[in-house]
N, C-alpha and C positions, 0 to 999 in steps of 0.2 A: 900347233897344228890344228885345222881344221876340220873338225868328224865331218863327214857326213850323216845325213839323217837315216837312223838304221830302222830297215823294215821287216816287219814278222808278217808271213804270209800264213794265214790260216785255210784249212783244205782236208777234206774229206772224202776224195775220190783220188783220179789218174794224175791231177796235178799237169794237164797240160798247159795250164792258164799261168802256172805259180814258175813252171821250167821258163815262158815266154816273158817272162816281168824280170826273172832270174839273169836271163838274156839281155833284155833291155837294158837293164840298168849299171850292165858290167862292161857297157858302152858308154855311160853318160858319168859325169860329174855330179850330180843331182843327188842321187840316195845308192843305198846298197843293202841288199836283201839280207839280212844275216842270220835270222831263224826261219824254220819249218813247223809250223802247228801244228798235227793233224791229230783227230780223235777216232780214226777206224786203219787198227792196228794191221789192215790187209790193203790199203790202202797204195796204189801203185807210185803217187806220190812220195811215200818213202824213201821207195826207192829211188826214182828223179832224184832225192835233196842228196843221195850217196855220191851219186853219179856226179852230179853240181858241185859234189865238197860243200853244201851247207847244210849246219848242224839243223838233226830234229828230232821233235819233240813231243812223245805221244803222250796224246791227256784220254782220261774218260771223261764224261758226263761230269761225273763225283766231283772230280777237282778242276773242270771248268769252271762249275760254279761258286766253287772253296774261293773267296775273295785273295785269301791268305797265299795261295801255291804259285799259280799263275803269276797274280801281278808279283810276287818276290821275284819270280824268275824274268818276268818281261823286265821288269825296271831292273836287276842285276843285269843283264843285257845291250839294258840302256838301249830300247827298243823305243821310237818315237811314231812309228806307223803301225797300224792292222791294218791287212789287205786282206780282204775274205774273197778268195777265188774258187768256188765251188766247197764252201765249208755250209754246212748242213744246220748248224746248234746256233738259237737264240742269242745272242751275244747280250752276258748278264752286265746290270744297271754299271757293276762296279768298274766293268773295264768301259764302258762309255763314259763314265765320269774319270776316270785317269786319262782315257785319250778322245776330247772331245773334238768334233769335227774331226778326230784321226782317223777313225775307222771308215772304209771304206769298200764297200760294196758290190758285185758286179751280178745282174740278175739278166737271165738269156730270156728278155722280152720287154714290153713298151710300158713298165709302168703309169698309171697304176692298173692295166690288162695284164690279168691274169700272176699276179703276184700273191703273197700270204705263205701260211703253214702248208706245207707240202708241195707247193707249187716250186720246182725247180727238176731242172734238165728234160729228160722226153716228155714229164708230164706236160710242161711247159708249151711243148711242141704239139702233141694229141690236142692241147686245149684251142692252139693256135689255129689247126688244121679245124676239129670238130664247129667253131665258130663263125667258120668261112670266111679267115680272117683273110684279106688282100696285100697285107704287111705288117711284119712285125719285125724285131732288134731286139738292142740289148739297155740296159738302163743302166750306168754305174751313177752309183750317190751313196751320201754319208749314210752309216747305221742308226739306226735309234734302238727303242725299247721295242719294236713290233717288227716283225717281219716284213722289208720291203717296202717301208713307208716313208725313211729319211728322204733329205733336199737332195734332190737332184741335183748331179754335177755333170752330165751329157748322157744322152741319148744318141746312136747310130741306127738304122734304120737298114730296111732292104725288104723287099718285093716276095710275095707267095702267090706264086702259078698254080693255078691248077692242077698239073701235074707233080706239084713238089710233095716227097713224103718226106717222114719224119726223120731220114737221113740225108735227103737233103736240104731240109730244113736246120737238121742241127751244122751242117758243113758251111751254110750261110752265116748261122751264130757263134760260128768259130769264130772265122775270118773276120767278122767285126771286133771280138773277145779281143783277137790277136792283136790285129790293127791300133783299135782304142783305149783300149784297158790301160797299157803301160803310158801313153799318151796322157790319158785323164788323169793316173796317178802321178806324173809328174809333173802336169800341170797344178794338181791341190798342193804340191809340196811346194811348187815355187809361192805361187800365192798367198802359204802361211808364212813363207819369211817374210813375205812383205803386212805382215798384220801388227 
């Protein structure tokens, strides 16, 4: 039989990104989400992966970085993607060197504007706004060792009125999230079969 490519979504917030990939992909032939990362134990995400029926798995900080905990449990898993859909934490050397080109990114704005350490969700937005910016999106691309700096795997795009605030600014950055996120990520997956 045939696995599919199994993915670990990692997530640190509401998980509306991780429910919508969750969704996607229980439509396709392609991959199939089979763990939940998340490292903020109040996290509404949690709850999502109960609801979903997919198993999850809360880490701290501590044994994020522990090379040893993690990667035993991802490869006992036989996990072949990271999907980081609002997950917060540095993503340490060792799990980029286990899944290269795996790891995959989704940041709510036009890299490289306004990306880095601390730059994600409204702040992302306030910068967007305070800049008098006339458009900005979403950037998903591979991880590296820095924040929001890996290759680019696409960019969605849309328009800021003058009138838009930070809510409907982030209702814009959904609808793209929504849209392209599961798209891009199973677009990388088809393409590493063929490498």
């Amino acid at each position: 039989m045939n696995m599919l490519p199994r993915i670990a979504i990692f997530v640190s917030g509401s998980g509306s990104n991780a429910e919508n990939i969750i969704d996607y992909f229980r439509k396709t032939q392609t991959a199939e989400v089979t763990l939940i990362v998340c490292n903020n134990p109040s996290a509404y995400a949690l709850q999502r992966a109960t609801k979903l029926q997919v198993p999850a798995l809360l880490i701290d900080k501590k044994t994020f970085r522990e090379k040893e905990t993690l990667l035993e449990i991802l490869q006992a898993q036989h996990i072949d993607w990271i999907i980081l859909a609002g997950f917060l934490l540095l993503v340490p050397p060792y799990l980029l060197a286990a899944f290269p080109q795996r790891v995959i990114n989704l940041h709510p704005a036009l890299l490289p504007k306004f990306g880095g350490k601390g730059m994600y969700g409204r702040q992302v937005h306030e910068a967007v706004i305070a800049h008098g910016e006339t458009e900005t999106g979403i950037t998903i691309h591979y991880a590296n060792e820095h924040y929001d700096e890996g290759l680019i795997i696409l960019q969605a795009r849309c328009e800021v009125n003058p009138t838009d605030t930070l809510d409907t600014i982030a209702e814009k950055i959904h609808q793209l999230e929504y849209t392209h996120f599961p798209e891009a990520i199973e677009q990388a997956i088809q393409n590493a079969k063929h490498l």
